[in-house]
Structures are given as structure tokens and as C-alpha cells.
N, C-alpha and C positions, 0 to 999 in steps of 0.2 A: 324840851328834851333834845340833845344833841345825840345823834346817831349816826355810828359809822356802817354801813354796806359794805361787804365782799365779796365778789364775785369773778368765778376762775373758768368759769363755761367759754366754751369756744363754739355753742350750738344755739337754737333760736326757737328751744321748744319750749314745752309747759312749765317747767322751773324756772326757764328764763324769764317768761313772759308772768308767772307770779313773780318774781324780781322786780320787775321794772314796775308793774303795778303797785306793790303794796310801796315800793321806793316814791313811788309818785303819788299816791295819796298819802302817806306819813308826811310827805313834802307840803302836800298841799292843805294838808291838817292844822298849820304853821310850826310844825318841827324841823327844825335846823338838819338836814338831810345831808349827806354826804356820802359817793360809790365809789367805789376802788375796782374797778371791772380790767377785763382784760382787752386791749388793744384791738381797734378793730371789730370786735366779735359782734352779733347781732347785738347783744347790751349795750355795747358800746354806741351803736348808731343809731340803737332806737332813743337812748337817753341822749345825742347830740340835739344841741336848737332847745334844748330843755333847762327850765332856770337851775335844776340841782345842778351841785358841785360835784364836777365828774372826774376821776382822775385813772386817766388810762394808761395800763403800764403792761408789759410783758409779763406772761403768766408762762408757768411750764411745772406743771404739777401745784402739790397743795405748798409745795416749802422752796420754791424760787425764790431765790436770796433778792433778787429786784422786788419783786413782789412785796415780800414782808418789809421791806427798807422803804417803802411806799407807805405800806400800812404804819411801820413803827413814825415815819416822820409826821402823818395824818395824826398819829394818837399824842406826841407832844405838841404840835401847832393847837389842835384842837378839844385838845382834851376832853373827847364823846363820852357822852353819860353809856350806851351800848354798843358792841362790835357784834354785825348780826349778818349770817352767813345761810346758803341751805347748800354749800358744796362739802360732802364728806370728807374729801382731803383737806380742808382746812378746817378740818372739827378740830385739831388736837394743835396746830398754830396759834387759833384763835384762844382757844383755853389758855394757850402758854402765852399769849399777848396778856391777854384779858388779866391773867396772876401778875403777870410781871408791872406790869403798867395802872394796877390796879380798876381795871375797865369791866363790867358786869359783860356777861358775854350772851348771847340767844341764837339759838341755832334752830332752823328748820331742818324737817326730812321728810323729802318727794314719795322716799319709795316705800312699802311695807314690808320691809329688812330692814339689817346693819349687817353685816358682815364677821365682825371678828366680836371676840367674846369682850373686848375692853371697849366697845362701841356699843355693844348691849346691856353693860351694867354698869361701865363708868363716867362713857360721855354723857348720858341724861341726869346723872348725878353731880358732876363737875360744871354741867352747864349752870347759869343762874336760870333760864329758860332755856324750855326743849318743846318746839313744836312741829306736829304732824298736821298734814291736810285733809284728815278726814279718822270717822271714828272706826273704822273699819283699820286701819293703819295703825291706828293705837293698839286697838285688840289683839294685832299680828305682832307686833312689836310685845304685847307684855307675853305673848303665850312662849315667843323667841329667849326672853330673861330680862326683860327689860322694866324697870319700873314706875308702874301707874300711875303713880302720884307724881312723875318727873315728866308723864308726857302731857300736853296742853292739844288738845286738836282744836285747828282753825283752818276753817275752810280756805279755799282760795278765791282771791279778789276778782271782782269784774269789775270794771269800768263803764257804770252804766251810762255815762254818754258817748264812750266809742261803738259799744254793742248797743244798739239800737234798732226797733223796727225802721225801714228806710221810707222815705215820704214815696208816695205813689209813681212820683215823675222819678224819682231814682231808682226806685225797684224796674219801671218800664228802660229806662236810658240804658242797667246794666244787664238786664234780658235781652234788650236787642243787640248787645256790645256783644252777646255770650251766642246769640243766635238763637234764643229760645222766644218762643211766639208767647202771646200773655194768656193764653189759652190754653197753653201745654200743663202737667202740674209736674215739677221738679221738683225728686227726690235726690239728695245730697249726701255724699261721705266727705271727709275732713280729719285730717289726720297722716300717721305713718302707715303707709300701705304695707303692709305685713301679714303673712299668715295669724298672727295672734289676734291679729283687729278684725279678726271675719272678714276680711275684702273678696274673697273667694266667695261661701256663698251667697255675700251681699249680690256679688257682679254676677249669680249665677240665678237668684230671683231678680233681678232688675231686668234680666234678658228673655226669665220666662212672663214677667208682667206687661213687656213690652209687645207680647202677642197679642193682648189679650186689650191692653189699651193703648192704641195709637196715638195720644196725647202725653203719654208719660215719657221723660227724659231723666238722664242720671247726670249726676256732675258730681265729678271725682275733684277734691280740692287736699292736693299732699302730693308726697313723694316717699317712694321706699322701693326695696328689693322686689317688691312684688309689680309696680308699677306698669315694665315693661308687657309682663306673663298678661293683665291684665286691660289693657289696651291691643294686646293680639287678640285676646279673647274674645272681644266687643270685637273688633274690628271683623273675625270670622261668624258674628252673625249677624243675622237678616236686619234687627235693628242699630247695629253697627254706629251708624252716625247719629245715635240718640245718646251715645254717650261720651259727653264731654269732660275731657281731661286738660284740666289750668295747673298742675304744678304745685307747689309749694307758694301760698302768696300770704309777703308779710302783712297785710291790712285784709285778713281771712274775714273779718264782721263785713266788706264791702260784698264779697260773695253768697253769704247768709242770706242776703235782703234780695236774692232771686229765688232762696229755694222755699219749698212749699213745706219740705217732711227735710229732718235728718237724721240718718240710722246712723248707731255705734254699734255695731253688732259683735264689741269684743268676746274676746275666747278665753285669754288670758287675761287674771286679775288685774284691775287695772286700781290704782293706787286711790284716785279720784278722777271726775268727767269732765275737767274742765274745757273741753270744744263743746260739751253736752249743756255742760251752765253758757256757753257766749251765747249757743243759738237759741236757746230761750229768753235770752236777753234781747234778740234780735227779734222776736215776737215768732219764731220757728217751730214747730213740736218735733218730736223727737222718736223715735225709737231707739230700746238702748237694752242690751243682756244687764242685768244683774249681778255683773263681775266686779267683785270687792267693792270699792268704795263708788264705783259707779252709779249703784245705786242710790248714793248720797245725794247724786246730783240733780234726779230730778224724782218727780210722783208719780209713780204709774197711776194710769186712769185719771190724773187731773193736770197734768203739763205732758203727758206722752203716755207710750205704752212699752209697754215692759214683757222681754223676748223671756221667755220659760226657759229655752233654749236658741240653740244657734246652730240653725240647717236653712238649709233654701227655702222650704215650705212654710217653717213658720215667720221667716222672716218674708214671704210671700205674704202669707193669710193679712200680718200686722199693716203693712203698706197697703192691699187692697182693704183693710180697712176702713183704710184715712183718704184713700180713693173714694170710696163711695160715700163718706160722708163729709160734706164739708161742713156740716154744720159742729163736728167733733173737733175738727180742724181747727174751725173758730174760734171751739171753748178750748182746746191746749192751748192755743196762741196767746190766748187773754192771759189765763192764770198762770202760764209759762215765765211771762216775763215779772208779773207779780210774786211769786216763789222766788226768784232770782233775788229783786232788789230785796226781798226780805232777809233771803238768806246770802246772799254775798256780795250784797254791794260793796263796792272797794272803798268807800267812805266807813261802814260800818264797819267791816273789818278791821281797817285802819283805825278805828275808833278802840275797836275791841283789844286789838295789839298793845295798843298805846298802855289803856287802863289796867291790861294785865300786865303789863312791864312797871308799870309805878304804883301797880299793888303791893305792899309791904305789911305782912312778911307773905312768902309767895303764896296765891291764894289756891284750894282747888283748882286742877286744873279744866276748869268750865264743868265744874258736875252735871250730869244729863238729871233733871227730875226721876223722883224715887221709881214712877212704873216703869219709863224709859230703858235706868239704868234694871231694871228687872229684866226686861225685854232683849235689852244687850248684852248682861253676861248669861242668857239662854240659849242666844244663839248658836247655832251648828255647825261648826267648821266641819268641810266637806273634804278636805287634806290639809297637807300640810305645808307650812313656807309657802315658797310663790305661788304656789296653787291653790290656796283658799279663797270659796268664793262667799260671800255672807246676801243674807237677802235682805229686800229695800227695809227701812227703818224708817218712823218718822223722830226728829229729833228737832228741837226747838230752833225760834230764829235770832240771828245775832242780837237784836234789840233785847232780847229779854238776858240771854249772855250777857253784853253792855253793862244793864240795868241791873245786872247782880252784884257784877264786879264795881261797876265804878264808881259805886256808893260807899 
């Protein structure tokens, strides 16, 4: 199957870094792979040295006349069985490629919106595929206008050989690189430092746990508006230098393989948990709210533990948890990274895209089993639009997806 990618990001977060993944297992799937990214941008550099065929041009909005004159001379050179996109300004180019050129078209969407009334009832109709990252995203999107039968949910990929638990002499070499003794136990945040990510009163239990165990360190790994507020914070207390602040780093799984716990303790719904799937991948347990699709991402009580809410205390209580028992530690660690490769290994996904794109005529999209789907339209939205939070669910793993479709 030949497949064209587009990609108009100029940033290097979770849509990007599902880009470049599922771009690189389709690739390595042996499907004729090809990305259209913009110049430069982290896409651009994480896919250089890489065998896809990359073609980097100036982006400036969804309808940059270079841009499409790229795209259109990629679609007669190569005439791609799909043009497959997850930037919203190029929903409505890509349709008009995709008619014109006669190209099936597939679209992703990150977020649990669409914005305008003709992206809610027409682009999931006009797409040949329309997929979302998680089923929580579906459910916002159809309650929005949008229709069921036209959204496909698939999770987002990992790369279970880049995320990985690290060998013993590498977990020691980057603790000592970080300054942490092998003795300490380090708790992790990962992500955009913002009020909605709970960094507040994550930073605000991490400072009263640090009274209380003189072995505990924090390591902040991101950047955002809240960053600097946040490093003053620590800095004016007693435990001050137990917390380490690394930035924003593009190879985030090498940092994973020092921490012991990593809390998500978002506020605002969060689309899906993809730092939450790496560091389980990484053999990491987790603490994580139950903010939308967050929940997707991992099992409370069998790969982490899951915040009721989001204040100092209880995000206190869950971390002195996994303090006092390592032997809890243990068992998330194990079945942490087991969950992951069942449900998002970047080969299975890549699998599962594949045989739902050359299902004919288009099939379900990924039905949950009869109780499941019972369980999912009972759910309780808590408000409304961006503020819906839904609680954890269990839903089936890609193999069995796979096995339904590709038969």
C-alpha cells in the first residue's frame, strides 16, 4: 500500500511524535511510506537519517500554495493508494486533493472537539477514514454532532523498542549523570508544565513528602508557563535541591529509566495519556487522574494508581503509597509494560491502521464487545465540551481489533 503523510506542525508534542511513530512503523510494516512535513520543524529532524522519503517544504497555514504544489506533485509522481493527515487545517485541502486526484483520504484527530459545525458533520463523512485516539474522544465528538459510524478510535503508537525498561548499568550511569544516588526513590512529571497538568499541587505534595522521606527526589522533565513559578517554589524550600528540573528533552524514554513513580496529575481533560503509555513502557508505574481519555491509558490497581481527585493530599497519600511498598512497585512495573505492548504497540497499531484502511467496504469502526459497548454508552458526562471527564474503562487489546478486522 502506498501512503502519502502531511504534516504542517511547527511543534514537537504528542501529535507530532504519533506522526513520526505510526509514519515509521507503516514504514517498517513494508508499506511504501512517504511525509510531506514542514521544514525544519521537530518532524522534520526526527525523520532525518531515516530511510522514509521525506519531503520538506515551507508550511504556513493549512493552504500554503508551496505546500499543496508539494503535496500535488507527490500525488502525480506517486500516485498514493492514501493521503493521511492529523492537522485540522489541512482537513478540507486534503478532501479537495483526495476528489480531485482521485486519492482516498484518512484523517486523524488529537483533540475531543472540532470546532465549526462543517467539521462536525461533514468532514467525518467526506473522509474515506476518520480517526480519533482514544474512545473517550469518540464519545465527545458524537455527543458535539458528529457521527459514530464515521469515527474509528485507535489508540496511539509506542515504539516498544525505544520505550523501554533501561539495563541496570544505564539506569545507574543516568542517575549519576542527574545526581541522584541509587538509593533515593524518584518521583517524575513529564509533560507541559501548566496549571491544567496539576503541576502545582503535584510540586506541592512532592515538597510535603520530602519532610517526611529524606530519600525522595522529584524530576520535572518539560517546559511551560508555569516552569519558572515552579522552580522558585522548590527552590524556597527546605528540600529545594531534591528537585530536578531537565527542560524539555527530545529522547524523554532516556529519563523514564531513572524514575521510580510517574504522576499525571492532570485537571483538564486530557484527550489520551500518551507520556502515561511511554513510561509504562519504560517498566515505570504511574499515577494518573482520570481526565478523559487518560484513563485509557493505563489500569488502576494493576499498572498504577488512579487519583479520585486532584489536591496535594491525595496526590500525597498515592506516592506514599508506592513509598512504602515496593513490592506494589514491582507488580505495576511488570504488568505496566505488559498492558502497553498489548494495547499499543506501534507494530500492532500499525497493523490495525493498515487492515482497517483496506477493509472494503468500510468496516465498523472497531466495535467494543456487546457489555463494553453497554458500559460506554452509560457513562456519565460530568459537563460539557472541553470539560468532560469520563472514568477508566476497560476495553479490548489491538490483537483482538486486528483479528476481527483483518479477516
Amino acid at each position: 500500500m502506498k501512503l502519502l503523510f502531511i504534516d504542517s506542525s511547527r511543534n514537537g508534542w504528542g501529535t507530532e511524535t504519533h506522526f513520526v511513530e505510526l509514519v515509521t512503523a507503516v514504514h517498517q510494516a513494508g508499506h511504501d511510506v512517504r511525509a510531506i512535513v514542514r521544514r525544519d520543524s521537530p518532524v522534520d529532524r526526527l525523520l532525518r537519517g531515516s530511510p522514509i522519503a521525506r519531503i520538506a517544504t515551507p508550511f504556513r497555514g493549512g493552504a500554503d500554495p508551496r505546500a499543496l504544489a508539494a503535496v500535488v506533485r507527490e500525488i502525480r509522481r506517486d500516485r498514493p493508494d492514501w493521503i493521511v493527515t492529523s492537522r485540522g487545517k489541512l482537513y478540507v485541502p486534503a478532501l479537495a486533493l483526495g476528489l480531485a486526484f482521485d486519492v482516498r483520504v484518512a484523517l486523524f484527530r488529537h483533540l475531543a472537539y472540532l470546532k465549526h459545525w462543517h467539521e462536525q458533520r461533514l468532514v467525518p463523512r467526506l473522509a474515506d477514514r476518520f480517526y480519533v485516539v482514544s474512545h473517550f474522544a469518540q464519545d465527545v465528538l458524537v455527543e458535539d454532532g458528529a457521527p459514530r459510524e464515521r469515527l474509528t478510535p485507535l489508540y496511539n503508537p509506542i515504539d516498544m523498542q525505544r520505550f523501554r525498561p533501561p539495563a541496570p548499568a544505564e539506569r545507574s550511569a543516568l542517575r549519576e549523570r542527574l545526581g541522584l544516588r541509587p538509593d533515593e526513590l524518584v518521583v517524575g512529571f513529564a509533560g507541559r508544565m501548566e496549571i491544567g497538568k496539576g503541576v502545582v499541587p503535584l510540586c506541592e505534595a512532592a515538597t510535603l513528602l520530602m519532610k517526611r522521606h529524606p530519600a525522595l527526589r522529584m524530576l520535572w522533565i518539560g517546559d511551560g508557563p508555569e516552569k519558572t513559578t515552579l522552580e522558585r517554589f522548590a527552590a524556597a524550600t527546605a528540600g529545594g535541591a531534591r528537585h530536578v528540573f531537565v527542560g524539555w528533552q527530545p529522547r524523554v524514554e532516556e529519563y523514564f529509566g531513572a524514575l521510580d513513580v510517574l504522576v499525571a496529575p492532570s485537571i483538564v481533560v486530557e484527550t489520551f495519556g500518551r507520556v502515561v503509555a511511554e513510561a509504562q513502557a519504560c517498566g515505570v508505574p504511574v499515577i494518573a487522574s482520570a481526565a478523559g481519555g487518560l484513563s485509557e491509558a493505563f489500569q488502576p490497581g494493576r499498572t498504577g494508581l488512579l487519583l479520585n481527585q486532584v489536591d496535594t493530599q491525595t496526590i500525597c497519600a498515592a506516592i506514599e503509597q508506592l513509598i512504602d511498598d515496593p513490592d506494589l512497585r514491582h507488580t505495576l512495573r511488570s504488568n505496566g509494560r505488559q498492558f502497553v505492548q498489548a494495547r499499543f504497540a506501534a507494530d500492532k497499531v500499525a497493523h490495525a491502521f493498515i487492515a482497517h484502511l483496506a477493509a472494503t467496504p468500510l468496516p465498523a469502526a472497531f466495535d467494543l464487545p456487546a457489555p463494553a459497548v453497554a458500559a460506554a454508552a452509560s457513562r456519565p458526562s460530568t459537563a460539557t465540551g472541553a470539560q468532560r471527564a469520563l472514568a477508566p474503562l476497560e476495553y479490548p487489546a489491538l490483537d483482538e481489533l486486528v483479528a476481527e478486522h483483518a479477516g
